[in-house]
C-alpha positions in Angstrom: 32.9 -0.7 -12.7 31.3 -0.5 -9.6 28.0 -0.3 -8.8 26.4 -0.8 -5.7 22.4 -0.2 -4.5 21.2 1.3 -1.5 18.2 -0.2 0.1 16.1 1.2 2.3 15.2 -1.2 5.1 11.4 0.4 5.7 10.7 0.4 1.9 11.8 -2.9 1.5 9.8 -4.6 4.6 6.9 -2.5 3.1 7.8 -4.5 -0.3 8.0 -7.7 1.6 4.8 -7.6 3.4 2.7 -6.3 0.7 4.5 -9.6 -1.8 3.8 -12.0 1.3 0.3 -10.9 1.3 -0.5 -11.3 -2.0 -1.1 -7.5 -3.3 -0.2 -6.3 -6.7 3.4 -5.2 -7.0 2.2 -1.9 -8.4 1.4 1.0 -6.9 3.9 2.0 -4.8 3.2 3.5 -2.2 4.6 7.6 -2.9 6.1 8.1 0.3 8.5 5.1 -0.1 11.8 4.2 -2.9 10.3 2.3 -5.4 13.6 0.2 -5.9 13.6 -0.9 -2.4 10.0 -1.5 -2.1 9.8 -3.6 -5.6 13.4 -5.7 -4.4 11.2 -6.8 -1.2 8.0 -7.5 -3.5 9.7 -9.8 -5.1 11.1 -11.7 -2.1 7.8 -11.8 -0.2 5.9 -13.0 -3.0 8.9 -15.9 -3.7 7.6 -16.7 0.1 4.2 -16.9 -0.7 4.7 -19.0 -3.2 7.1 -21.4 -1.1 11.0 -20.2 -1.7 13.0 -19.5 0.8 13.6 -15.9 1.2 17.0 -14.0 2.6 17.1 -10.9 3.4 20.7 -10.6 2.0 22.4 -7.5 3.9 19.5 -5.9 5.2 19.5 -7.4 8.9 
């Protein structure tokens, strides 16, 4: 099996701002993926909070 994710780059800077800044995770904004937009989320907030982030194959 398989299974790979797409990511869209804007969604997931959108994500990764919003995390860095400290907003809730939730709502999403409509006009963006949700998937992509929670995956950055989740690596701006780790870099709020003092992780090192990577932006894995989005470059």
């Amino acid at each position: 099996m398989n299974v790979k994710a797409r990511i869209d780059p804007s969604a997931w800077q959108a994500g990764f701002d919003a995390g860095e800044a400290g907003h809730p995770m939730t709502p999403c904004p409509q006009n963006l993926d949700p998937f992509s937009y929670f995956s950055g989320w989740i690596e701006g907030d780790a870099k709020r909070q003092g992780f090192e982030h990577s932006l894995g194959g989005a470059a």
